[in-house]
C-alpha positions as CSV (number, residue, x, y, z in Angstrom):
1,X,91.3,-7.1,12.1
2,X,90.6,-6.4,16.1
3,X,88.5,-8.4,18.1
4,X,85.8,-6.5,20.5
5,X,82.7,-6.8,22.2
6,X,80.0,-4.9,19.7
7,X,76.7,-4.3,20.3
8,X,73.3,-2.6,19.3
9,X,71.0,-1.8,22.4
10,X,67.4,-1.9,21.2
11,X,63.7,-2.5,22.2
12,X,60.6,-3.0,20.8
13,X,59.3,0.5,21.5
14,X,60.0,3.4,23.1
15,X,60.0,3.8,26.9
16,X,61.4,0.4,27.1
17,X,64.6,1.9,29.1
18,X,66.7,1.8,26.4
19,X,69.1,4.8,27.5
20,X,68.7,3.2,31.6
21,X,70.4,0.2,30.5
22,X,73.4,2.1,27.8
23,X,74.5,4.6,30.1
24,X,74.6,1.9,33.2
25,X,76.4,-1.0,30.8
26,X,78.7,2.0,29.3
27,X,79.7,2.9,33.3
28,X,80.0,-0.6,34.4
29,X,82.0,-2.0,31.7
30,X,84.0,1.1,32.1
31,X,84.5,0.4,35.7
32,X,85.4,-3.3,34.9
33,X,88.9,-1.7,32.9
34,X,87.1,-1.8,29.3
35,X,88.0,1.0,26.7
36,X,84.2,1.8,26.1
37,X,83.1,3.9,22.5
38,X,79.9,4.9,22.6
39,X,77.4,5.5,19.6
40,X,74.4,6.6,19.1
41,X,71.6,6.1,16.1
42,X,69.8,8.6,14.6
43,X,70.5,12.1,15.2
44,X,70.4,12.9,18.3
45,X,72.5,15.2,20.2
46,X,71.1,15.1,24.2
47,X,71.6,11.3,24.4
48,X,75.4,11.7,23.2
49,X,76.4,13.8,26.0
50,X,75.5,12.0,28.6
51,X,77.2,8.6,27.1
52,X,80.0,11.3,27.7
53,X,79.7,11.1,31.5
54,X,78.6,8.0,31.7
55,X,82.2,6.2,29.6
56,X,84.5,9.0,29.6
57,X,84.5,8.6,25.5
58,X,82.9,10.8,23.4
59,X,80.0,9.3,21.5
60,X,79.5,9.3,17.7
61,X,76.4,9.7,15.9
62,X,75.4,6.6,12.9
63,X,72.7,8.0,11.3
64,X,71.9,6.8,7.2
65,X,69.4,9.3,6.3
66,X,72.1,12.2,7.1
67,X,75.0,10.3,5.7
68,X,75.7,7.3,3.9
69,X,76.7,3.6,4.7
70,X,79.9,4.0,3.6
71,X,80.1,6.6,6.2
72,X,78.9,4.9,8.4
73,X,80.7,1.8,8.1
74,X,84.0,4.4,8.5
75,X,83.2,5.9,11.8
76,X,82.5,2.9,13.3
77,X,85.4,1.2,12.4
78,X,87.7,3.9,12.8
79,X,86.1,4.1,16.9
80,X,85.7,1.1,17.2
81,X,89.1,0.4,16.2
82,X,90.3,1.8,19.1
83,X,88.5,0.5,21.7
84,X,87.6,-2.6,23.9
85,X,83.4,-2.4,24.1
86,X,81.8,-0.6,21.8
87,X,77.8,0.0,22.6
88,X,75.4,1.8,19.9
89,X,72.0,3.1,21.5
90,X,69.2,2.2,19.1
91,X,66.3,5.1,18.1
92,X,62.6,4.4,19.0
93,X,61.7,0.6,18.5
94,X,63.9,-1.8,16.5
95,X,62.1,-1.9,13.2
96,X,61.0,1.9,13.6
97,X,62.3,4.4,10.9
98,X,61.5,7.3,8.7
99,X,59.7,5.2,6.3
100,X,59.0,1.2,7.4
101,X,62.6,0.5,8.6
102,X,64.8,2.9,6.3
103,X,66.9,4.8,9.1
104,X,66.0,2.4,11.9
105,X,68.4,1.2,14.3
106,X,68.1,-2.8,12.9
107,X,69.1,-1.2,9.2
108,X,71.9,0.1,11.2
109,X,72.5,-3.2,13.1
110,X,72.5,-4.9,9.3
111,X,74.8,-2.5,7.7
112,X,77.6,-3.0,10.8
113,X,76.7,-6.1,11.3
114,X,76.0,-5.7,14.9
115,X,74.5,-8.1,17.2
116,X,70.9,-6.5,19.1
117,X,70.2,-7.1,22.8
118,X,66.9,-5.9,23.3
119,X,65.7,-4.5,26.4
120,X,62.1,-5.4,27.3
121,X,59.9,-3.4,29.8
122,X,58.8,-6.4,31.6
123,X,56.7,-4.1,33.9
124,X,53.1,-5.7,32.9
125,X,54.2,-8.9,31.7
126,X,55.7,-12.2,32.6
127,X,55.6,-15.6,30.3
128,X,53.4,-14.1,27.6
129,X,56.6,-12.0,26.7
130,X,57.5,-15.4,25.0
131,X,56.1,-14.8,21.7
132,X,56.9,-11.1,21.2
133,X,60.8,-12.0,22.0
134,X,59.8,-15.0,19.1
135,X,58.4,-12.5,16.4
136,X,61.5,-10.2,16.8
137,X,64.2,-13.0,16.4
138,X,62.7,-14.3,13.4
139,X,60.7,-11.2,11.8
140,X,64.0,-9.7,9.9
141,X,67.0,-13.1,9.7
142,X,69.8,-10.6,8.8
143,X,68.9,-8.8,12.2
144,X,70.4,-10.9,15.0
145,X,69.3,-10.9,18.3
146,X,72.2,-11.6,20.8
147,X,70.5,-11.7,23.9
148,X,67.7,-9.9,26.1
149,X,67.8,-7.7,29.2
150,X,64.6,-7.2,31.1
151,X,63.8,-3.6,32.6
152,X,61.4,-2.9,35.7
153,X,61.4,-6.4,36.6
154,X,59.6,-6.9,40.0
155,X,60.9,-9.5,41.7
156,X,63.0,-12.9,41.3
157,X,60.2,-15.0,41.1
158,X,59.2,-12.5,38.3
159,X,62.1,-12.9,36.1
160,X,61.8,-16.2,36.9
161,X,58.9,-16.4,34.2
162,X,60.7,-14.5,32.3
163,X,63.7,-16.2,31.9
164,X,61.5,-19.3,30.7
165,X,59.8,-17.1,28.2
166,X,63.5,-16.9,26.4
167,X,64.2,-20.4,27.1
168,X,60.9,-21.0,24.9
169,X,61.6,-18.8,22.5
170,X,65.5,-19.8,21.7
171,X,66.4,-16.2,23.2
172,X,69.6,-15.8,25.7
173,X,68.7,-13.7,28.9
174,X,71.3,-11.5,30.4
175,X,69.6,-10.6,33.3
176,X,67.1,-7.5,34.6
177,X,67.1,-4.2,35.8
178,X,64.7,-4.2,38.9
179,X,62.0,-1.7,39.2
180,X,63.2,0.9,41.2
181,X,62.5,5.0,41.8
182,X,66.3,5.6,41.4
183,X,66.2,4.0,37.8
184,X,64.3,6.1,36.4
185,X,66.3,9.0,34.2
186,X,66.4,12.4,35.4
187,X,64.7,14.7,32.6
188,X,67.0,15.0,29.2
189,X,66.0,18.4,27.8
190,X,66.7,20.7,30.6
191,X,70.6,21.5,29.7
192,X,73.7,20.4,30.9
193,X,75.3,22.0,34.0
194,X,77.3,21.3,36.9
195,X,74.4,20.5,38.7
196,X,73.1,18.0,36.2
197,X,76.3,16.4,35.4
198,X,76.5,15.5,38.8
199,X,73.2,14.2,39.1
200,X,73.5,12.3,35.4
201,X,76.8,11.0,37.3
202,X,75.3,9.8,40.5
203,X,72.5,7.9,38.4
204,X,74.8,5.9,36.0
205,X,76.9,4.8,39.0
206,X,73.3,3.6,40.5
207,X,72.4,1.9,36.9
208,X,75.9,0.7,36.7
209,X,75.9,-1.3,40.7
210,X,72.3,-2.5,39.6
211,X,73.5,-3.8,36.3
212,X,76.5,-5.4,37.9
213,X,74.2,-7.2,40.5
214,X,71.8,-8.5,38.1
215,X,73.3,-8.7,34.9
216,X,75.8,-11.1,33.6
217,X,78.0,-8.8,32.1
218,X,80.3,-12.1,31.3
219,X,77.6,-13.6,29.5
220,X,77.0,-10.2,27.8
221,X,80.7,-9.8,26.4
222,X,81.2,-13.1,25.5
223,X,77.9,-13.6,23.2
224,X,78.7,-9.8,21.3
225,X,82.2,-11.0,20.2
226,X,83.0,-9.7,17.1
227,X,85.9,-8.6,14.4
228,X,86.6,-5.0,13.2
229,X,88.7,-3.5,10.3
230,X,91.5,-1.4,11.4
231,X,90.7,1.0,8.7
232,X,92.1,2.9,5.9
233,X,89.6,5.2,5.7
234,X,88.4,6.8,2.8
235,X,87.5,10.3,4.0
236,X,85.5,12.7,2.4
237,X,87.7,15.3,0.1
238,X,87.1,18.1,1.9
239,X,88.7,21.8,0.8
240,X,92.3,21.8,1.7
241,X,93.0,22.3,5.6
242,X,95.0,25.3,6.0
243,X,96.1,26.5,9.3
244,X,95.6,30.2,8.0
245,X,92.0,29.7,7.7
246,X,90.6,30.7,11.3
247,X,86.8,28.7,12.9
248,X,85.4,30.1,16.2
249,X,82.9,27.8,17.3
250,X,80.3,28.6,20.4
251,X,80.3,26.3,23.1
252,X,79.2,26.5,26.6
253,X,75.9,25.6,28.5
254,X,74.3,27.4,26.3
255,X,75.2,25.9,23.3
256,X,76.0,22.9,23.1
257,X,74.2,20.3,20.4
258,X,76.8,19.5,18.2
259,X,77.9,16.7,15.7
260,X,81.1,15.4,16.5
261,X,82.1,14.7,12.9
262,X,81.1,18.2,12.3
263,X,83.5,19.6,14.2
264,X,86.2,17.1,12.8
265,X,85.2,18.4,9.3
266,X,86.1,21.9,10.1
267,X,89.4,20.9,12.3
268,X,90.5,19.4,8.8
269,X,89.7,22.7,6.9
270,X,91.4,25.2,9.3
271,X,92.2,25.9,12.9
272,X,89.4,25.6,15.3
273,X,88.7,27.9,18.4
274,X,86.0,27.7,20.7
275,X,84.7,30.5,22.6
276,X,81.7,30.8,25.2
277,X,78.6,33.4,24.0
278,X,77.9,33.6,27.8
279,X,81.4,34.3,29.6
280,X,83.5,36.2,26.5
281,X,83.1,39.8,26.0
282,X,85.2,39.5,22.6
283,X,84.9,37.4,19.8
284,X,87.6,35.7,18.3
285,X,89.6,36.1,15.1
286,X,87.7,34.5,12.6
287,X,86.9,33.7,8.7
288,X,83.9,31.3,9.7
289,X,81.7,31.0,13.3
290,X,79.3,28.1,13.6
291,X,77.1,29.1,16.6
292,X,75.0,25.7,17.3
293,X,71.8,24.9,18.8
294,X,71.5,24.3,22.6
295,X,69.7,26.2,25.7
296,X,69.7,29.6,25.4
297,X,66.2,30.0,27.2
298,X,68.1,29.0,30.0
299,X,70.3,32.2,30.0
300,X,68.2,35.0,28.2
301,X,69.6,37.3,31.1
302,X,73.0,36.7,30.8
303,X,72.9,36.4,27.0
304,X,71.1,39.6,26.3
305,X,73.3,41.7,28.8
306,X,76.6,40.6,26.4
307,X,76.2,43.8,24.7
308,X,80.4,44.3,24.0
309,X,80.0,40.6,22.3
310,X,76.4,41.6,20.1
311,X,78.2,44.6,19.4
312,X,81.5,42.3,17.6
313,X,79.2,40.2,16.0
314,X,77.1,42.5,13.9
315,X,80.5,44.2,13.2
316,X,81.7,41.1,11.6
317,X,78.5,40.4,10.2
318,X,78.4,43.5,8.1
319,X,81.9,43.2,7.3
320,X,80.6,39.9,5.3
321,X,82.1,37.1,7.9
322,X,80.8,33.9,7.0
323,X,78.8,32.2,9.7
324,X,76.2,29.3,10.6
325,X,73.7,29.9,13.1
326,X,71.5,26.9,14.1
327,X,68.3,26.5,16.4
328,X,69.8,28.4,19.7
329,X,72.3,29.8,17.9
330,X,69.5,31.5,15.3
331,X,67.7,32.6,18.3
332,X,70.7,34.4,19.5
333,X,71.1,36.1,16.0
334,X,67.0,37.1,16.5
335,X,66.6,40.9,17.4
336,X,65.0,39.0,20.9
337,X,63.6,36.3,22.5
338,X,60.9,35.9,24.6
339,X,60.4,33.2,27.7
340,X,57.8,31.1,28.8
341,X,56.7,33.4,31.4
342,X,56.2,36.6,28.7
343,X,59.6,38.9,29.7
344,X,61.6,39.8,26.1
345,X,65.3,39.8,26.2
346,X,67.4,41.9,23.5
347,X,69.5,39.8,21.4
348,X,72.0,40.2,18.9
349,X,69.9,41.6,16.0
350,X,71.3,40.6,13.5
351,X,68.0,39.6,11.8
352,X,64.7,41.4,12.4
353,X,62.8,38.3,13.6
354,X,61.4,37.7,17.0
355,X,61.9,33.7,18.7
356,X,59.6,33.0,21.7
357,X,59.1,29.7,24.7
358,X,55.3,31.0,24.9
359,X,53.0,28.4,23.8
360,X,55.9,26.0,23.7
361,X,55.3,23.2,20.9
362,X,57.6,21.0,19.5
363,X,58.8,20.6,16.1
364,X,61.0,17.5,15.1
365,X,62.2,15.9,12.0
366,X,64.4,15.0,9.3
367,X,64.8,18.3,7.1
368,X,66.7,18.2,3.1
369,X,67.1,20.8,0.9
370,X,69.3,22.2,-2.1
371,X,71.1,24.8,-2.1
372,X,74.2,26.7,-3.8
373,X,74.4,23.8,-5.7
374,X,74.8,21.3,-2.8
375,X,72.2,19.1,-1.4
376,X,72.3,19.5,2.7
377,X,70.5,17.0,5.3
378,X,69.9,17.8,8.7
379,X,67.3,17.8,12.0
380,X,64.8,19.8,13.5
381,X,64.0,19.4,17.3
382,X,62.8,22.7,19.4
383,X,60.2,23.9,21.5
384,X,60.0,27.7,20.4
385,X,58.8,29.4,17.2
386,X,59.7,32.5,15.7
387,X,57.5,35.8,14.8
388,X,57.6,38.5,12.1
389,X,60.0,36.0,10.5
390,X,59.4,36.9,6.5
391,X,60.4,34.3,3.6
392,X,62.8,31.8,3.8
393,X,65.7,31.2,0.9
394,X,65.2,27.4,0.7
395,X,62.2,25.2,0.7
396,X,62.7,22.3,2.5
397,X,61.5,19.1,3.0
398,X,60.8,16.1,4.9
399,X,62.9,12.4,4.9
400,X,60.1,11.6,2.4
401,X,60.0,14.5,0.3
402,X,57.3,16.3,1.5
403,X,57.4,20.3,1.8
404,X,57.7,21.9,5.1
405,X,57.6,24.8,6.9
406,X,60.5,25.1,8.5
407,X,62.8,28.4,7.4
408,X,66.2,29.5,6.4
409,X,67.3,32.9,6.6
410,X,70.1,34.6,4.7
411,X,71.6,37.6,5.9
412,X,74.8,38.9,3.6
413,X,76.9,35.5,3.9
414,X,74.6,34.6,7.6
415,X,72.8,31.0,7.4
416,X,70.3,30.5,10.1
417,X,67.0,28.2,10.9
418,X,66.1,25.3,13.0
419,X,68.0,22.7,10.9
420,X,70.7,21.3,12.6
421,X,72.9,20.3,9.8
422,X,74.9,17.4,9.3
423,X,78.3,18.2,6.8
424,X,81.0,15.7,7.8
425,X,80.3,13.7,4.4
426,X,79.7,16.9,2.3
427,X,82.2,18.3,-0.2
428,X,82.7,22.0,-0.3
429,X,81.0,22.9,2.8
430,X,81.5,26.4,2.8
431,X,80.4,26.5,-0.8
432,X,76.9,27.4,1.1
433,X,78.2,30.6,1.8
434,X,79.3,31.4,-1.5
């Protein structure tokens, strides 16, 4: 057993500045010396990266509708393990999951046992925040609520009513984040590049001196104590790793949403390169390429113009290479794809189908369906559609069982569609390709 700080960061609803308060609490506590593991609940995959910048450490997805508790429980301990602080971002509000609180971040808190502080947008409220801070302490008794940190908080003499609120209401208050313009997050879903990584850099140093002035990161340490396995894991039996078996994964700015365990799973099945659809003219040597989702809009130009690498592709394609292509990386595999402002762009071709950014809309949600035998979870988040797009292979279905539209192609042993799929707890994988 190891002793380490551990802690769920929560609210009671979205907007609450949940992801303000992580990525400054993962930078100061990093600055204070800490080894800081971030997490993340629920699935996604924008939050994660910039946990990245903000600790150094890369962050692990806990989600138990994609995976079990058993799974879980084993990636947090084998993290957390290893590490000083460990801070999990909740999903939406506390109690909020795919149906009533299945999924939510206090089922995750329950199953790991982790203390909540809950951040509270205090921006239209002062000693009337008493009761709500009340009904979340003693609405669920196996959830417990460590502490509280206030967000857009106006002035001293504002938390001061505040504070008195979690006197009354047997709460322990950390401290506040004021209100200020340089606060507030720069815009998640435009793609990571130099340019944003600096800027998601400069404003978790901010969030981090703010935190450090008015949070008692002490306090905060001290009341999260808690006692981890050092674990003996008991990984999923994957196929046998074998260094002859050769995975090129994409990865650039292009794309870039990716699971971490999923690319553990298939370091433990083979030898994994990575290679950039934007940069490399030549595709590597491969029995399996998993080209995830990410921001191809971004760089239609640049993409369509790689006409040696389209060129390798559909040549290994039609020589039956097995290969994933998800979201972004489907779009890439589309014969084009049009922007938001109407000009097309030639893409790889490998299926008929036309993607387009007109008329953006978005699309989000658990997705499950069966297929080859295995039963395959996973997540659907985009903005574009695709045209002349035919039938799909697989129905699929919602986190409560309801049919949806959303598609998956087959092209010779090609997967592609909008699921993002999770696999780092699924036997026989590449049985999908079978």
């Amino acid at each position: 057993m190891k002793e380490i700080s551990g802690f769920l960061i929560a609210a009671p609803h979205s907007a609450s500045g949940k992801t303000t308060v992580t990525l400054g609490l993962l930078k100061a506590l990093s600055n204070r010396g800490y080894k800081v593991q971030p997490f993340k609940c629920g699935p996604d995959y924008i939050d994660t990266k910039y946990h990245n910048l903000a600790s150094g450490s890369t962050s692990v997805n806990l989600d138990l509708f994609l995976s079990s508790e058993r799974h879980v429980q084993d990636l947090y301990a084998r993290y957390a393990s290893q590490s000083d602080v460990c801070i999990t971002e909740g999903v939406m509000g506390l109690f909020d999951g795919y149906d009533k609180m299945k999924g939510s971040s206090a089922e995750i808190a329950k199953v790991l046992n982790l203390p909540v502080v809950l951040v509270v947008n205090a921006k239209s409220v002062a000693y009337s925040v008493a009761p709500l801070l009340y009904g979340f302490k003693n609405f669920d008794k196996d959830v417990r609520i460590a502490g509280v940190i206030f967000n857009f908080v106006a002035s001293e003499n504002h938390y001061g009513f505040l504070r008195q609120a979690c006197m009354d209401a047997g709460i322990q208050s950390f401290g506040y984040l004021p209100k200020r313009m340089d606060l507030e997050i720069p815009s998640r879903h435009l793609g990571l590049s130099l340019e944003k990584e600096h800027l998601f850099d400069d404003f978790a140093g901010k969030a981090a001196s703010a935190i450090a002035e008015h949070i008692d990161l002490d306090a905060l340490v001290a009341a999260t104590r808690t006692r981890v396995d050092v674990p003996v894991l008991q990984r999923v039996q994957v196929e046998s790793a074998c260094p002859d078996v050769k995975i090129a994964v994409a990865s650039d700015e292009a794309f870039n949403f990716m699971y971490r365990e999923n690319i553990e799973y298939l370091k433990k099945r083979g030898a994994v390169t990575f290679f950039s659809p934007l940069n490399d003219s030549s595709l590597p040597d491969a029995d399996f390429i998993y080209l995830p989702g990410g921001y191809p809009e971004l760089f239609l130009e640049q993409l369509s113009k790689n006409n040696e690498l389209h060129r390798q592709i559909r040549s290994y394609v039609d020589r039956g290479g097995k290969m994933l292509a998800e979201c972004g990386g489907m779009m890439f595999l589309s014969s084009s794809v049009t922007d938001q402002d109407g000009c097309e762009y030639p893409m790889v071709g490998v299926f008929s189908h036309k993607a387009s950014m007109q008329g953006m809309k978005l699309n989000v949600g658990y997705r499950q369906f069966e297929y080859n035998g295995l039963s395959v979870k996973g997540h659907e988040f985009h903005y574009s559609h695709t045209e002349n797009d035919g039938s799909s292979i697989v129905q699929q279905y919602n986190a409560r069982n309801v049919p949806v539209g959303t598609k998956l192609w087959r092209y010779k042993n090609v997967l592609a569609g909008y699921t993002h799929l999770y696999w780092a707890e699924t036997d026989h994988f590449f049985d999908l390709f079978n």
